[in-house]
C-alpha positions as CSV (number, residue, x, y, z in Angstrom):
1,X,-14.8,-36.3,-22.4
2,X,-15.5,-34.0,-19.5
3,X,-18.2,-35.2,-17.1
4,X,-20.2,-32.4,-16.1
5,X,-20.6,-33.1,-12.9
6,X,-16.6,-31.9,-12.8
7,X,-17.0,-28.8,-13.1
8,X,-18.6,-28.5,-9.5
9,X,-20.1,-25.3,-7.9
10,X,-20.1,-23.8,-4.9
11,X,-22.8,-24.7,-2.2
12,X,-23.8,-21.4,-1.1
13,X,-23.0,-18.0,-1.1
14,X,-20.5,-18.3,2.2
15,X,-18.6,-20.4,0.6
16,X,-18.3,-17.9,-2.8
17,X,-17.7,-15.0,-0.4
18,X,-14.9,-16.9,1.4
19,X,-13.1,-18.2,-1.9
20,X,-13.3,-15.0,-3.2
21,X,-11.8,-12.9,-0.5
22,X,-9.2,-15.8,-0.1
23,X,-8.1,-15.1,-3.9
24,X,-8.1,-11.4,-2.8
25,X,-5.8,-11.5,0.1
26,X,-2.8,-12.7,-1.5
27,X,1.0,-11.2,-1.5
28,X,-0.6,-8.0,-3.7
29,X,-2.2,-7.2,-1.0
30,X,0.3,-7.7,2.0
31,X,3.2,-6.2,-0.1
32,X,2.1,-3.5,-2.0
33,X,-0.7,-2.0,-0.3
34,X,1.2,-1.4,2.6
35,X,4.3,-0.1,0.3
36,X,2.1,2.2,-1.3
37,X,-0.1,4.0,2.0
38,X,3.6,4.6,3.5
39,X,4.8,6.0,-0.1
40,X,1.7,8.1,-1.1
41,X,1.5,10.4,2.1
42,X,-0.5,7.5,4.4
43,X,-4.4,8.4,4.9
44,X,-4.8,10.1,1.0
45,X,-3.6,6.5,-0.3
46,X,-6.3,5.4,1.7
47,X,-9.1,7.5,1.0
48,X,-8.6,7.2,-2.3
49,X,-8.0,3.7,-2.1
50,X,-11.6,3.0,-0.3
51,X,-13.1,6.2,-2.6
52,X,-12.2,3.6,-5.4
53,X,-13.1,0.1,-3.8
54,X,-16.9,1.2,-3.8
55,X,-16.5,2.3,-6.8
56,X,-14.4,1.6,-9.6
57,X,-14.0,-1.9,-7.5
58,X,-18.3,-2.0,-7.2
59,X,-18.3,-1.9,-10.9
60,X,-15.5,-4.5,-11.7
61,X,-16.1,-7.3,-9.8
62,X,-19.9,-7.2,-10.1
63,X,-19.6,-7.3,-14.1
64,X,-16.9,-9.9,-14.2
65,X,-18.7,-12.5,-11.1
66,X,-22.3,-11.8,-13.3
67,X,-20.6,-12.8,-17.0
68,X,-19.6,-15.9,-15.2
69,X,-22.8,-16.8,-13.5
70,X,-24.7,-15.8,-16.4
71,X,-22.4,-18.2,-19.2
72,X,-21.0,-20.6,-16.3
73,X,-17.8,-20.8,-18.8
74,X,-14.5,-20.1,-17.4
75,X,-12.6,-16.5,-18.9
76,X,-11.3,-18.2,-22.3
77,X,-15.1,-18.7,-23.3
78,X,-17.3,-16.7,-21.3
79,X,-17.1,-13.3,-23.6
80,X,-17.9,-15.5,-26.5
81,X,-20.8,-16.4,-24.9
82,X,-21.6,-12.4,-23.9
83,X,-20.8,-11.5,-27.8
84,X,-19.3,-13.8,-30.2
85,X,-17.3,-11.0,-31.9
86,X,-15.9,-9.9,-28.8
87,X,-14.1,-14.1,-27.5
88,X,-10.8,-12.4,-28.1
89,X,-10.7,-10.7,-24.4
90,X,-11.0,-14.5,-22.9
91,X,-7.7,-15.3,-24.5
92,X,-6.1,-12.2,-23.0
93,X,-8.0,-12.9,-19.6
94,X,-7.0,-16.3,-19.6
95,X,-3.5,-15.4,-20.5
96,X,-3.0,-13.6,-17.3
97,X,-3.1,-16.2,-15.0
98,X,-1.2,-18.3,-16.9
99,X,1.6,-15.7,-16.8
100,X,1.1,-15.0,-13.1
101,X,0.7,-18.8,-12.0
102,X,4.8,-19.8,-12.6
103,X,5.9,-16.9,-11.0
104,X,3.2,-16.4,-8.3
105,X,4.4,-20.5,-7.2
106,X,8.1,-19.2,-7.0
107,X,7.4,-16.6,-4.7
108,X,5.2,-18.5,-2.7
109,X,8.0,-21.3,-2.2
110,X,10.2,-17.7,-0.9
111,X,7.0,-17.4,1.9
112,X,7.8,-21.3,2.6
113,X,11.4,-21.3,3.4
114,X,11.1,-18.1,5.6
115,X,8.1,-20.0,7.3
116,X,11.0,-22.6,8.0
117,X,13.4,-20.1,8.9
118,X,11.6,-18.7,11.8
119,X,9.9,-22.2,12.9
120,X,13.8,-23.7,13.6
121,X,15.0,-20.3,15.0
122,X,16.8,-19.5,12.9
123,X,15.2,-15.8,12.0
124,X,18.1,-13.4,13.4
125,X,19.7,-15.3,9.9
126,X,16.9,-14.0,7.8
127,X,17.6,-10.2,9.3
128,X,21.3,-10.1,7.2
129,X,21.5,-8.1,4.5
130,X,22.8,-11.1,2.0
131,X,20.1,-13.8,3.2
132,X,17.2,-12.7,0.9
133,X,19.6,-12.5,-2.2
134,X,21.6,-15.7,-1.1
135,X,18.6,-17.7,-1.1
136,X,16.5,-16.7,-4.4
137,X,20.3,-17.0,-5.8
138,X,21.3,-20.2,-5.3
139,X,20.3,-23.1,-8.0
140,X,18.3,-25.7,-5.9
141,X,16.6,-24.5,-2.4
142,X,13.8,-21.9,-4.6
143,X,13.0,-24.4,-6.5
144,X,12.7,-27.4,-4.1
145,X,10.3,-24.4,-2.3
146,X,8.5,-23.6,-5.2
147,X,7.4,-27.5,-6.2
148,X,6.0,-27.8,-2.6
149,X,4.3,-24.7,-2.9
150,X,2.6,-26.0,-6.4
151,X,2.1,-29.6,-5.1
152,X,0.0,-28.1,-2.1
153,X,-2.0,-25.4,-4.7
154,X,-2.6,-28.5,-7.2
155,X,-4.0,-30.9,-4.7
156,X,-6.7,-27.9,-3.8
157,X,-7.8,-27.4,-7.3
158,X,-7.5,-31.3,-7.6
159,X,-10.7,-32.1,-5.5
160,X,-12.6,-29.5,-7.3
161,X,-14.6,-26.3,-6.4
162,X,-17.2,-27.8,-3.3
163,X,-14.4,-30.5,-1.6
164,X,-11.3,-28.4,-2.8
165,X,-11.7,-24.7,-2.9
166,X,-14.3,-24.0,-0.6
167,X,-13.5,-26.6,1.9
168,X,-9.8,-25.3,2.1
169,X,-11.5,-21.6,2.4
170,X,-13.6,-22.2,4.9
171,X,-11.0,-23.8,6.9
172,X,-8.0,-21.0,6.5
173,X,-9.7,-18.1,5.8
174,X,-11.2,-17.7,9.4
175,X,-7.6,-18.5,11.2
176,X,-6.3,-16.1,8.4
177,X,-8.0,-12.7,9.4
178,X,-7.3,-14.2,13.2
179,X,-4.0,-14.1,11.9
180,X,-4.2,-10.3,10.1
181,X,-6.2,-8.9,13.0
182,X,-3.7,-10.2,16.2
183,X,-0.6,-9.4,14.2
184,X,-2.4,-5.5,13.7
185,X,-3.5,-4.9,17.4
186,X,0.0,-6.1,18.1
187,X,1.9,-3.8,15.8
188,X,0.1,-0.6,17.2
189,X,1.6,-1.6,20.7
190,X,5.1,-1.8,20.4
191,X,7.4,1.0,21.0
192,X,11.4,1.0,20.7
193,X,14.3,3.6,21.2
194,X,16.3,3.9,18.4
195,X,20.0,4.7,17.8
196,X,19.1,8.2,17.2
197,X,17.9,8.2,21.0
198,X,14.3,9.2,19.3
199,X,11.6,6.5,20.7
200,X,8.9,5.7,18.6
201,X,5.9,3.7,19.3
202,X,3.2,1.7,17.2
203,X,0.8,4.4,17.1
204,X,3.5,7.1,15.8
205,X,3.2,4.6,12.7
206,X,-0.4,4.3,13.1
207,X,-0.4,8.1,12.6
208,X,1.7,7.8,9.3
209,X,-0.9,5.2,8.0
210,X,-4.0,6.8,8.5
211,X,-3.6,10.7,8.3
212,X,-3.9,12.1,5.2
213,X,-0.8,14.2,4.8
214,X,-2.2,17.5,2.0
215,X,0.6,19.2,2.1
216,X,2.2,20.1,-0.7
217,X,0.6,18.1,-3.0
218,X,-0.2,19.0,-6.6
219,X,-2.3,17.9,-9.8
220,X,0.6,15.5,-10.2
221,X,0.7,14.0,-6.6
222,X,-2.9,13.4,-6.9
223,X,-3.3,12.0,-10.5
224,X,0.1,9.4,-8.9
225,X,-1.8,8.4,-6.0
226,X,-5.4,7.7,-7.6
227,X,-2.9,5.8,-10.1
228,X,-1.7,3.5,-7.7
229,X,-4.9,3.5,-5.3
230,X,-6.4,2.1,-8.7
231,X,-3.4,-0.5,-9.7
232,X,-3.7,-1.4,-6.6
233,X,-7.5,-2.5,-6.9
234,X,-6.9,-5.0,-9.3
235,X,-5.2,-7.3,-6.7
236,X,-7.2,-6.4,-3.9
237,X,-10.5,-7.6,-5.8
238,X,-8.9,-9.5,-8.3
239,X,-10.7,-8.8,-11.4
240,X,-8.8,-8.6,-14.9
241,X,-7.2,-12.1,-14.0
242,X,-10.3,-14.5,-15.2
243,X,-10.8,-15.6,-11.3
244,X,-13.8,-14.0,-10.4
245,X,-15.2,-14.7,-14.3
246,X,-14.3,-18.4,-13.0
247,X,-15.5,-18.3,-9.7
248,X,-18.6,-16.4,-10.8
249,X,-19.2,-19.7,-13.2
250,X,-19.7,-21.6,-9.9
251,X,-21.9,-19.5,-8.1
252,X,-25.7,-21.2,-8.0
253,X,-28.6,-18.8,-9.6
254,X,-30.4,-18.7,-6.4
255,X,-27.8,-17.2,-4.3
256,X,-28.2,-13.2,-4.0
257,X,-25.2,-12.1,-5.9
258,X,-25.1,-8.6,-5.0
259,X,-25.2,-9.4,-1.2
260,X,-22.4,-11.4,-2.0
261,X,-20.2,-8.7,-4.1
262,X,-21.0,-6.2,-1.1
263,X,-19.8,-8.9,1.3
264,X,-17.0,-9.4,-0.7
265,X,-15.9,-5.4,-1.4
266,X,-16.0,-4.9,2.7
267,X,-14.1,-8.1,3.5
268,X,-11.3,-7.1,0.9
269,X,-11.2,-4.1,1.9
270,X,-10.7,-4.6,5.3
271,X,-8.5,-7.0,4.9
272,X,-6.3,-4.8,2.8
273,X,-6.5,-2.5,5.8
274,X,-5.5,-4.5,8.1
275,X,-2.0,-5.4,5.8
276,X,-1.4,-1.9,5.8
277,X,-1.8,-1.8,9.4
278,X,-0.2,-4.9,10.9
279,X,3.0,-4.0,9.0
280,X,3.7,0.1,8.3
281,X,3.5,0.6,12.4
282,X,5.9,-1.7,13.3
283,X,8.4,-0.6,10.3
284,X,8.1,2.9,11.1
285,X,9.0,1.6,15.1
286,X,12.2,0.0,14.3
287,X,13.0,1.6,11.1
288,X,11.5,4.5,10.5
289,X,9.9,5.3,6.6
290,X,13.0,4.1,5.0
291,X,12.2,0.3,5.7
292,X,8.9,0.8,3.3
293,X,10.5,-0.3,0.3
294,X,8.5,-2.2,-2.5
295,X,7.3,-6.0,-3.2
296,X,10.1,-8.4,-2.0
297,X,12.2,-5.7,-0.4
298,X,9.5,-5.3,2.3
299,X,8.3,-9.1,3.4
300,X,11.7,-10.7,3.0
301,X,13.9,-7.6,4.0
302,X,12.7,-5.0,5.8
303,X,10.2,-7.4,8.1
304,X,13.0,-10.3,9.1
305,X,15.0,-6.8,10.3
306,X,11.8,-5.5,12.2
307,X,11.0,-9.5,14.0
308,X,14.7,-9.6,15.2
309,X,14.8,-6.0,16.8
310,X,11.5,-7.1,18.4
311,X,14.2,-9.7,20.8
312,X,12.5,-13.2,21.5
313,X,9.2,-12.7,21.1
314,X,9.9,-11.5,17.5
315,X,10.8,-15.3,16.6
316,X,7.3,-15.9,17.6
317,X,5.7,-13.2,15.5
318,X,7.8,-13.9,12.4
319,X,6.5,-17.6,12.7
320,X,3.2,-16.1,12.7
321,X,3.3,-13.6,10.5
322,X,4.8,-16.1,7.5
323,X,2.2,-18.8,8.4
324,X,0.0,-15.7,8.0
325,X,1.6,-14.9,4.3
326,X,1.5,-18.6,3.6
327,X,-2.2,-19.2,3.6
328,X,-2.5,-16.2,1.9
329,X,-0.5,-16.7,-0.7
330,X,-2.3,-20.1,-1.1
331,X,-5.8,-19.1,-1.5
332,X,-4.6,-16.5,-4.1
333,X,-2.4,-19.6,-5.8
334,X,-5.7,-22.0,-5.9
335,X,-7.4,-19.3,-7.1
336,X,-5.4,-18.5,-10.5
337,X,-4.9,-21.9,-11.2
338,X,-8.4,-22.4,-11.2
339,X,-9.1,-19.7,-13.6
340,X,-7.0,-21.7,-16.2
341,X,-8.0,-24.9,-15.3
342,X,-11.6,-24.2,-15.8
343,X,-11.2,-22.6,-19.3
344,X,-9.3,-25.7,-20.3
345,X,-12.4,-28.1,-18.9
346,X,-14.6,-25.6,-21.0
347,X,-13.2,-25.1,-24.0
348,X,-11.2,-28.6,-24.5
349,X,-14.1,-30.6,-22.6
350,X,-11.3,-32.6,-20.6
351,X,-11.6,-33.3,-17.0
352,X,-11.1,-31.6,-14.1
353,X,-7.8,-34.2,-12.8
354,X,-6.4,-34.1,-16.5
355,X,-7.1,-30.2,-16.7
356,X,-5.3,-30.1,-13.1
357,X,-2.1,-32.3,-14.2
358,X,-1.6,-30.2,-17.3
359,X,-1.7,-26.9,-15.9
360,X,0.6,-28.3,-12.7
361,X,3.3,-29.7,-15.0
362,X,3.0,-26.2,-17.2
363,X,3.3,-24.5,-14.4
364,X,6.4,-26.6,-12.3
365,X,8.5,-26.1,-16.1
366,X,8.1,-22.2,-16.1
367,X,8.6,-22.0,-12.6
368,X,11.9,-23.4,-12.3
369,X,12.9,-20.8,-15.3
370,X,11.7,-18.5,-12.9
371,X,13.6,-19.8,-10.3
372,X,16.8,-20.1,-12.6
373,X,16.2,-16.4,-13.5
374,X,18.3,-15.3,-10.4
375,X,21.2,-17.2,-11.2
376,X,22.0,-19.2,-14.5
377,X,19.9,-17.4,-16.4
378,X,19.9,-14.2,-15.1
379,X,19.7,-11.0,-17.4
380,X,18.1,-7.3,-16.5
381,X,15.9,-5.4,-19.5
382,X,14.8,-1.8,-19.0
383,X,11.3,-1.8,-18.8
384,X,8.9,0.7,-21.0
385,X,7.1,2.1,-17.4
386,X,11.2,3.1,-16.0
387,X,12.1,0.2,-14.5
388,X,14.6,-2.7,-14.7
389,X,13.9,-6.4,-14.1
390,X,14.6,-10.0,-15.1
391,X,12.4,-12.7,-16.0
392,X,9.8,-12.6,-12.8
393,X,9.7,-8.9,-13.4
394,X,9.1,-8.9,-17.2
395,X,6.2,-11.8,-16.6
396,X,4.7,-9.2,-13.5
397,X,5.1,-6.8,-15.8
398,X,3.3,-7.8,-18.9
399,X,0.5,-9.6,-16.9
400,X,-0.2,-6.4,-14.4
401,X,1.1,-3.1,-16.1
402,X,-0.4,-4.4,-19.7
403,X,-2.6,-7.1,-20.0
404,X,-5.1,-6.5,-16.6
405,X,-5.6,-3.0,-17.3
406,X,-6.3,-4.0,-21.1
407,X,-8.6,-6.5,-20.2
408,X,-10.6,-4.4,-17.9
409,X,-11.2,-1.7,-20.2
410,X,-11.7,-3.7,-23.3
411,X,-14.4,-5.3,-20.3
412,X,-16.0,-1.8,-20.2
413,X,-16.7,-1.4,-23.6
414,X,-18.0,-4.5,-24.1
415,X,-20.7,-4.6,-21.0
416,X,-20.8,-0.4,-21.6
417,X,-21.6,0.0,-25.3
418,X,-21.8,-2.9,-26.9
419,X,-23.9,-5.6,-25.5
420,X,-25.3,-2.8,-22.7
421,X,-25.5,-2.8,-18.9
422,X,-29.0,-4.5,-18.6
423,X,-26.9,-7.5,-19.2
424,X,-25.1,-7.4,-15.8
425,X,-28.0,-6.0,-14.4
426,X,-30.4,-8.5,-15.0
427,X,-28.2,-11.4,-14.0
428,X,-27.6,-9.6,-10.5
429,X,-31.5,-9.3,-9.9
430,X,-32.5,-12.8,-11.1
431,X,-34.2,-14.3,-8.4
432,X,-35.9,-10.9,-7.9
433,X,-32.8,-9.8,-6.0
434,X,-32.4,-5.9,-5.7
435,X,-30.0,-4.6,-7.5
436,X,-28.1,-1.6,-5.2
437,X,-25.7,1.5,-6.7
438,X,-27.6,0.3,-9.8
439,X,-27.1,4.0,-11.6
440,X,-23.6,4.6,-10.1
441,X,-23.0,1.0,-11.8
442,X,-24.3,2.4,-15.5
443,X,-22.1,5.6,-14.8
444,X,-18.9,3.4,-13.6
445,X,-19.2,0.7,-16.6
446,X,-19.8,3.2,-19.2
447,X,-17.5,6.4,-18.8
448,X,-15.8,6.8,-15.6
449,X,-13.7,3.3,-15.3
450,X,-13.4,3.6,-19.4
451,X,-11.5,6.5,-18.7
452,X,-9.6,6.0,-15.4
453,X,-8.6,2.5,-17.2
454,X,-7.4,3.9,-20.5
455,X,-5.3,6.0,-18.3
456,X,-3.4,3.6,-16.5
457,X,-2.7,1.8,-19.1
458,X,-1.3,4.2,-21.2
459,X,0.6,5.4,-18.2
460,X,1.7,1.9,-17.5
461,X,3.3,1.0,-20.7
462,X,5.4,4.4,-21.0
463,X,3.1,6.6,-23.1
464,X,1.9,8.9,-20.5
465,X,4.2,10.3,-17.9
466,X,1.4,12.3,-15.8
């Protein structure tokens, strides 16, 4: 039987703000955000992006960290506890980390062995076209990359929330935005001459970041930007994934939740920022627009490309730059395997080492099918939203394009219409806490993000094509 005492908590609300950003700034961020600024005209990505944060984000993350304070369950069995009839969005909510965790460990093991690439100089390797597909190709390196990466996400959730999570937070998440913020100043410095004779400089891509480019858009530029701006949210704050529903579970009552969610919407949002602007300036130097390419493409492409233009120094920033992506990509790991592992210490009443070890072996099997999904067993689907994948891409696909967006509005009207907003809203002020952007909060939970949600979904799984 599971001691209670396993379950933990955290010690204060530092140490919830810090976990919960560290789940935030994972590869979602680093990869995508910046992907999507260059893509959707620089500045109106942003805007729209930060439009949203305060927002749609304000409204997410403070109704899923309140569901878990209030039950202190993990996401299979929290909504039970908000509405008995309504347990069935745990299982989906818990079924997206699950999906995510296999794959999210593969990657991760990819961050590893270019951390090792550029720490035995050996980066000008990593800037060849065929090094990226030689490596997630062959049949043993992934995977000897992926179990490290797994062992080292295990052993965090192992010790528990207090001596595991919070401790490891506290510890990386400082040198991490050290990291982020001397990689941007960096970035915005450098300048380089190109073949085309045409020198650009960091702040030319600075420029293509942070000006909002109008022209020429139409109703269907704008509905594709607020589209992305809000698929990308999902990452940046993780809600829809059962971490902050778990993470909210650990948070004590007397800590002043909605300072915290405010101190955690500014840190993620400056963080994803930063991602944005540590990486599009010194693609655009070196490679113009063109190097922006999506997810993998742009960390273990375009980037090992950028660091070896740089000359020496660039050896230097690409070891800091993947140390950077490492701890990133950690705290985000820890993260979703502690969403599962708490729903299984809740609902089964097991332990918190058992609970660990089963969701580490669960997750070292599918992984290695990921792994094997680049070469032995390696197929490519079409995919209902246009595009064509394999295994990692169908599991990315059915856990962000379907499930999240699912889960988050079957979220909003549950807390909306069905058990009503005082719910949140009177977990948020216990303690006699104020309770700010209280009415934007009603508004949010029960039409707008309703709405905005049902959209991307549809959209996402091919039934909408505005």
């Amino acid at each position: 039987m599971r001691n209670e005492k396993d379950r933990g908590k955290f010690t204060g609300g530092i140490g919830f703000v810090l976990a919960a950003a560290g789940s935030a700034v994972g590869l979602g961020n680093i990869w995508r955000f910046p992907y999507l600024a260059a893509k959707d005209n620089g500045g109106v990505f942003i805007l729209c992006y930060i439009i949203l944060a305060l927002t749609f984000g304000f409204a997410m993350l403070t109704t899923e960290i309140a569901i878990g304070r209030k039950t202190k369950q993990g996401p299979l069995t929290a909504y039970g506890r908000i509405h008995p009839k309504w347990k069935g969005i745990g299982f989906f909510a818990w079924l997206v980390p699950i999906i995510i965790l296999p794959y999210y460990c593969s990657i991760g093991g990819w961050v590893l062995k270019y951390l090792v690439t550029f720490i035995t100089n050996k980066g000008a390797l990593a800037a060849d076209d065929g090094y990226f597909t030689g490596f997630i190709s062959s049949e043993v390196s992934p995977i000897v990359f992926m179990v490290v990466f797994l062992l080292f996400t295990g052993i965090v959730v192992f010790f528990g929330v207090d001596k595991g999570i919070e401790k490891m937070s506290k510890f990386l998440m400082p040198i991490l935005l050290i990291l982020i913020i001397g990689i941007s100043v960096y970035s915005i410095t450098i300048s380089h001459t190109g073949e085309d004779g045409i020198t650009r400089t960091g702040i030319d891509g600075l420029k293509v970041y942070l000006i909002p480019d109008f022209t020429g858009m139409n109703f269907h530029d704008w509905v594709t930007v607020i589209i992305d701006a809000l698929g990308q949210l999902f990452f940046s704050i993780s809600v829809a994934m059962g971490i902050m529903i778990a993470y909210g579970s650990y948070v004590p009552k007397e800590v002043n939740l909605m300072k915290s969610i405010n101190n955690i919407e500014i840190f993620d949002t400056i963080v994803a920022l930063l991602a944005g602007l540590m990486i599009i300036p010194a693609v655009v130097v070196f490679m113009g627009k063109k190097g922006m390419t999506q997810g993998p493409g742009l960390m273990f492409v375009s980037l090992p490309k950028v660091f070896d233009a740089m000359g020496s120094i660039g050896v230097i920033i690409g070891i800091v730059f993947f140390l950077m992506v490492a701890f990133a990509a950690i705290t985000s790991a820890v993260s979703v395997m502690e969403a599962i592992v708490s729903s299984i210490m809740d609902r089964f009443q097991l332990g918190r080492k058992k609970s660990v070890v089963i969701v580490t072996i669960y997750a070292l099997i599918f992984g290695i099918v990921v792994c094997l999904g680049y070469n032995k067993l390696y197929f490519e689907v079409k995919l209902p939203n246009g595009t064509t994948g394999q295994i990692l891409d169908i599991m990315d696909y059915i856990s962000n394009n379907c499930l999240m967006p699912f889960v988050a509005l079957l979220t909003c009207i549950l807390i909306g219409w069905v058990v009503k907003p005082k719910t949140v809203i009177d977990e948020v002020k216990e303690g006699g806490y104020k309770f700010g952007r209280k009415t934007l909060y009603i508004i949010m939970i029960k039409f707008v993000a309703p709405i905005m949600l049902l959209i991307l979904l549809l959209r996402s799984i091919g039934l909408l094509s505005i």
